[in-house]
N, C-alpha and C positions, 0 to 999 in steps of 0.2 A: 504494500500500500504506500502511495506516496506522501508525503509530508505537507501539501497541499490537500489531502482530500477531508469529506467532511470527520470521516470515522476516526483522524488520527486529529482533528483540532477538537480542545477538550472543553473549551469555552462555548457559551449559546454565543456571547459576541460575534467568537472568532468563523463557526457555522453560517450567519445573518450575513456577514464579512462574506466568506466562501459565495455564498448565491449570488450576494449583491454584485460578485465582481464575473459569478458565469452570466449573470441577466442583467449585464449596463442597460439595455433599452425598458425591459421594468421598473429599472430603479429610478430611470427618469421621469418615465410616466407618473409612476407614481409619486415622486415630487414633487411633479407639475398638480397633480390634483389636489393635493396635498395642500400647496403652499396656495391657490387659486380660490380651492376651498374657506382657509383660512382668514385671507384676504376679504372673501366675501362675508364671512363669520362677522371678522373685527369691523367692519365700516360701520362710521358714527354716521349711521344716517341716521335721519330724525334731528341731527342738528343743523344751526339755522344756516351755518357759514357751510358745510357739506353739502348739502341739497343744493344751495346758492349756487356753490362751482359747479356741481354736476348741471346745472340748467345753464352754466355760460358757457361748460365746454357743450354741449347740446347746441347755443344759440350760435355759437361760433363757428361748429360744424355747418349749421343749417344757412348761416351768413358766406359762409366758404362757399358753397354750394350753388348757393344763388347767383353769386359776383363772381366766380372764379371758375367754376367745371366748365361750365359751358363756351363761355367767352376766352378763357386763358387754357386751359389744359387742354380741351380739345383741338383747339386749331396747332396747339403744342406737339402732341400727338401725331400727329395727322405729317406736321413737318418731321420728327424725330422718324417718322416710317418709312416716309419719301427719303431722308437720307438714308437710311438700309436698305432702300428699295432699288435709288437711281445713282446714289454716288458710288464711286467703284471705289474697294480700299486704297489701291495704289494712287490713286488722284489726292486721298485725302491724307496719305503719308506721304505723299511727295510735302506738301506743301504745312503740314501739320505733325506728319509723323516723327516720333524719337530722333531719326535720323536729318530732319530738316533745316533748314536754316534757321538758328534759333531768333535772329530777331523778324524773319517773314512769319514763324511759327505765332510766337508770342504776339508780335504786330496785328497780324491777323484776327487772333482770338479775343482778344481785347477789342480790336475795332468791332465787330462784327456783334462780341456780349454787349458792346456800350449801343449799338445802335436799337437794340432790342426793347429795353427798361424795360423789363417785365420784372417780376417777385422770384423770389426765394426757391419756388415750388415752380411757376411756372417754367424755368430754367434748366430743369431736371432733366424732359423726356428730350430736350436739346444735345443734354450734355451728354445725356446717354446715348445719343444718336449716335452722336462726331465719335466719342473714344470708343466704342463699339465698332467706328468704321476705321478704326487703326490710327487717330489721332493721338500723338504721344501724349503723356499723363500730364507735364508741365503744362504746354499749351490747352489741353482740356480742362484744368483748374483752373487756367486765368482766364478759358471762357465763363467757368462757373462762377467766377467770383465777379466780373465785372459784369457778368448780365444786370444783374439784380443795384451791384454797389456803386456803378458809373452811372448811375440814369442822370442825364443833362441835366433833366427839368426836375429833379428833387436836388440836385446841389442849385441851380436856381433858387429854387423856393426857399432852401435851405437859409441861403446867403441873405433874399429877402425877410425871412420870417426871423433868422437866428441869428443874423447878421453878416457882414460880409466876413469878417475872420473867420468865424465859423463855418462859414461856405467852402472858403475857398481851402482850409485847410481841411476840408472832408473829402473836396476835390484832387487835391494833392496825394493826400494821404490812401483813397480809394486804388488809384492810377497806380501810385507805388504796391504798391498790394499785390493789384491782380499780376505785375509781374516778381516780384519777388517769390511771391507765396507757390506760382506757377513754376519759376528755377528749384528754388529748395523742393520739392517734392521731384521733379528732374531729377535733380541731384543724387535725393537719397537713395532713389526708385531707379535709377539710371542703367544698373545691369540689368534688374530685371525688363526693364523696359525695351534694352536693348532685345535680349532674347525674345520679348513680344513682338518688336518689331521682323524680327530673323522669322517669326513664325509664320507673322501675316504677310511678307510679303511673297511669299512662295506662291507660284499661281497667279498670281496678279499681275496686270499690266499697271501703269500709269495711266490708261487714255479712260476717257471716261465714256459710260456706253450714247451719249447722246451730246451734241454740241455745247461747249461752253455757256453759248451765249442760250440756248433756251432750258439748260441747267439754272442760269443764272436769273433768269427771267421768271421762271420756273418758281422756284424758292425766294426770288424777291416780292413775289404778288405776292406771297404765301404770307412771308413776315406782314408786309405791308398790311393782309388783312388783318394780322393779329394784333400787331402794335395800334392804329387804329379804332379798332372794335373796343379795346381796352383803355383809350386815350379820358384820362381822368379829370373833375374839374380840378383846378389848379386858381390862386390868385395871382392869374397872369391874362393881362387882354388877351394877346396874341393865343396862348393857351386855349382860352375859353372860345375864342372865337373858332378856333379848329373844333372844340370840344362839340360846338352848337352844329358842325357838319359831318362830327366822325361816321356817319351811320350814311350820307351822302357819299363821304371818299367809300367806306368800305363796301356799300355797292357799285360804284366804278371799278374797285379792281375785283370783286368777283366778278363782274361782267366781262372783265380785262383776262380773268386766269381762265372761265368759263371758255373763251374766245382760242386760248392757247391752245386747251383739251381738244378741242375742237380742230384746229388747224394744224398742230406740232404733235401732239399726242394719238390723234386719229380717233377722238373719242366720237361716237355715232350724233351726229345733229339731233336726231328723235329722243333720244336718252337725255342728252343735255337740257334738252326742251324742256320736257318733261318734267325734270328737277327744277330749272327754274321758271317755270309755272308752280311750281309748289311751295315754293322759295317766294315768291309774289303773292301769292293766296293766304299763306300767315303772316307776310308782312301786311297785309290788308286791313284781315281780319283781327288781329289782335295786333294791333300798333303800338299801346303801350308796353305791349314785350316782347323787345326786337330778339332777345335771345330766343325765342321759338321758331324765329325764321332763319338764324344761323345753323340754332341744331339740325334745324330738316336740310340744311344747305349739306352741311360737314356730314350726314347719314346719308343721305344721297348720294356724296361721292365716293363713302364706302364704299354702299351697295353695288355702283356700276364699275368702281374698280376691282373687285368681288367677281363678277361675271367675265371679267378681260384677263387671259391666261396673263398675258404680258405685264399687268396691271395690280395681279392680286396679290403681289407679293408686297404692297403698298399699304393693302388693307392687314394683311397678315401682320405685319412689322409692326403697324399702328395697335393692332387690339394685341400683343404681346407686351407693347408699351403701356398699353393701359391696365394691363391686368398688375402687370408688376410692381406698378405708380402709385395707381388713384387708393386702393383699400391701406397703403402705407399714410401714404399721404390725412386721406380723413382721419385713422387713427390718431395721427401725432399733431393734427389741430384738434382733436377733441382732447385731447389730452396737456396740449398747449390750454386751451381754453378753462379746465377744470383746475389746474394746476395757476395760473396766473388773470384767467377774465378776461374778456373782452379792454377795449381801450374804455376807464372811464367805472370801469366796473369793478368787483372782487371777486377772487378766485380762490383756491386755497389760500395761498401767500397770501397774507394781506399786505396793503399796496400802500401804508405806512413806514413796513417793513424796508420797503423796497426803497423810498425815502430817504430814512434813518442810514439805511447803507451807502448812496449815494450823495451823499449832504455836502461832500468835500472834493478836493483834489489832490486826496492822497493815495497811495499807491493800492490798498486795499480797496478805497472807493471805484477807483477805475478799472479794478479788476473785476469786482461785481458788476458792473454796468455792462463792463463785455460779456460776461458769461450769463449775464440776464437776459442781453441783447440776443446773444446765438440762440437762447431757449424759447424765444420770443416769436411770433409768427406778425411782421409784417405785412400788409399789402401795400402796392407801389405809391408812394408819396406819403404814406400816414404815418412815418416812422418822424416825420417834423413837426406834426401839430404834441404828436406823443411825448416827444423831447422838449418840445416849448411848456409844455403840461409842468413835467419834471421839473425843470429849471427854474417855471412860476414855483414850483413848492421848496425852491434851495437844493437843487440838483447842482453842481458843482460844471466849469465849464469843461474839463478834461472827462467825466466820468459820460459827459454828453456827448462829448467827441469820439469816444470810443463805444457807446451804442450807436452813432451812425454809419461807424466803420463794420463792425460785427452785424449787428441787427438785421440790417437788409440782405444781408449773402450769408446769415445762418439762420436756421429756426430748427423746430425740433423733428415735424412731420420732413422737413430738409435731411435730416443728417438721415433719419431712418431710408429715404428712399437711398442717397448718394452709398450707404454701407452696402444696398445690395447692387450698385452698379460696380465698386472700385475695392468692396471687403472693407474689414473693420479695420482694420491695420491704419488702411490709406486715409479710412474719412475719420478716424481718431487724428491723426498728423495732421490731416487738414485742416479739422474745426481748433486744435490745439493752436496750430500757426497763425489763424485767424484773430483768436481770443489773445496770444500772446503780444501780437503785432499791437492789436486793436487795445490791449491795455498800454503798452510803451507808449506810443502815438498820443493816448489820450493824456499818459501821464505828465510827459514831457511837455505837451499843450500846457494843461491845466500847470506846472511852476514857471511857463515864460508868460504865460498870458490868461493871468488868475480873471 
């Protein structure tokens, strides 16, 4: 008999021990029920501040929903598929991959996240596109991070509402970011990345399988509808005045991409038709909710890319994206929501608390504000009235500079999606680089310019 078995261990521990380590997948199950169970045992519900959170991460979920599935993640979607559908690897490691010129790499990523301004979440099925399509890991961080943290018209407002030092050193400080943060993750990731790249490019040409220019035409309607459809009021004339037509441009360029399908794509006239007749009959009939005429726009083009062999691997890509994304994503705002409240509201934390820790411009205070900030869910532009909030209650000016840098390019429904694109390893470095940057910056702000 061996000295492992259960007859020669003379203990009930050491027996309990034996099994637990022949059945690891019972032992977890049952941990998991165990600890789940418990969980559900201990909650203090019935009290008034428990119930409260639980209804804001509920209201917050249901606000997410309303403002953001439809109009942001969808058309997100929909892009992130078309690039696994129509970009070819090598096209996008020629110009992006490990092996590419790191300032066209980084240059590019950055230009192209800044032209975006989209949130936190909306940025995801993007991100996941491009490095899924062999985009090296630096350059795909500094896409991620500057989609959300470069947006023009929130360091505008910024400047306007917070003032111009504050503006512009959010502006500064954003910029440096998405490429620093993009090289150190380079850096560290560099052999492995190397080998990813030796991997993907086996098989691969550089050429892409359709012209540049209606690749490029292609995917710029695409943005253009989303950026757009999503364009927010702001207190800015010029803003507002685009704002009062967003819903005018983003029917010219679906008329514009609708036209493409049609004459570069080879998509059938009668189909196209067809959809946008239906696309016109709910903008019609229910005006006040233009999101119903988008949804049946963006399911529509599913469906007929669905039915096209050439075409379906468009839709495939997309609802792979969505499956993987949206049930992370609602998770970690309901859970954003129960844990910290709506803007304006309470959540667990109380928002006292959150105060009390920030009141200064010392290195502890700024370090809380970033890590608040990453925990925090954004939507684009709101992360200025939230900090001017702050500030009116003795929010300190460094620990506000470092929620504007963290905040908008981390939340928590964020990190949960970004761990299943790049593992936990990568998006722990990341949101750490993030938080660490985003306190230095703020600190060093708040003792030159208390």
């Amino acid at each position: 008999m061996t000295e492992s078995s259960p007859t020669s261990t003379s203990s009930f521990a050491g027996r309990l021990l034996y099994l637990a380590k022949e059945n690891p997948n019972q032992v977890r199950w049952l941990a998991a029920v165990v600890g789940i169970f418990l969980l559900i045992y201990f909650l203090p519900a019935g009290t008034a501040r428990f119930d409260n959170a639980v209804l804001e991460g509920i209201r917050l979920t249901h606000w997410y929903a309303q403002e953001h599935v439809i109009l942001c993640l969808l058309p997100a979607f929909l892009i992130a598929g078309a690039m696994a559908a129509y970009l070819n690897e090598g096209a996008v490691m020629r110009y992006l991959g490990p092996n590419a010129s790191k300032p066209v790499a980084f240059g590019m990523a950055s230009v192209s996240g800044t032209l975006l301004a989209v949130c936190s979440c909306t940025v995801l099925p993007l991100f996941g596109g491009i490095y899924r399509r062999g985009a090296g890991l630096g350059p795909a961080i500094a896409f991620l991070y500057s989609g959300p943290a470069i947006n023009i018209m929130a360091i505008v407002v910024t400047a306007k509402v917070l003032g111009l030092e504050l503006g512009l050193a959010r502006a500064i400080g954003a910029i440096v970011f998405a490429v620093v943060i993009g090289v150190i993750m380079h850096l560290i990731y560099r052999r492995e990345e190397q080998a990813r790249a030796t991997k993907n490019s086996r098989g691969f040409s550089g050429e892409l399988s359709r012209p540049l220019s209606q690749i490029g035409v292609f995917f710029g309607l695409m943005v253009g509808i989303l950026v757009f459809a999503n364009w927010a009021a702001a207190d800015s004339a010029v803003w507002m005045t685009i704002h009062a037509y967003k819903w005018h441009i983003t029917a010219v360029l679906s008329g514009l991409f609708a036209l493409l399908l049609i004459r570069r794509w080879n998509w059938p006239l009668h189909q196209v038709a067809v959809l946008a007749s239906a696309v016109a009959i709910a903008a019609v009939l229910v005006p006040s909710v233009p999101e119903l005429a988008f949804a049946v726009g963006i399911i529509g083009l599913m469906l007929i890319a669905t039915l096209r062999d050439e075409d379906r691997e468009w839709a495939e890509q997309s609802w792979e994206f969505t499956k993987l994304i949206m049930p992370l994503l609602l998770v970690g705002v309901f859970v954003a929501g129960l844990l910290l409240g709506r803007p304006g509201e309470e959540g667990l934390i109380p928002s006292e608390w959150v105060v009390l820790a920030v009141g200064d411009n010392g290195l502890r205070s700024t370090f809380l504000a970033s890590l608040l900030g990453g925990f925090m869910y954004f939507s684009t532009l709101t992360e200025v009235p939230i900090v001017q909030g702050l500030i009116g209650n003795g929010m300190g000016k460094g620990p506000a500079l470092a929620l504007l840098l963290a905040g908008p390019a981390l939340s928590l429904p964020n990190m949960l999606v970004i761990r299943t694109i790049i593992g936990t390893q990568k998006t722990l470095v990341y949101c750490t680089l993030v938080v660490v940057m985003a306190t230095l910056s703020g600190y060093l702000y708040g003792q030159f310019w208390p």
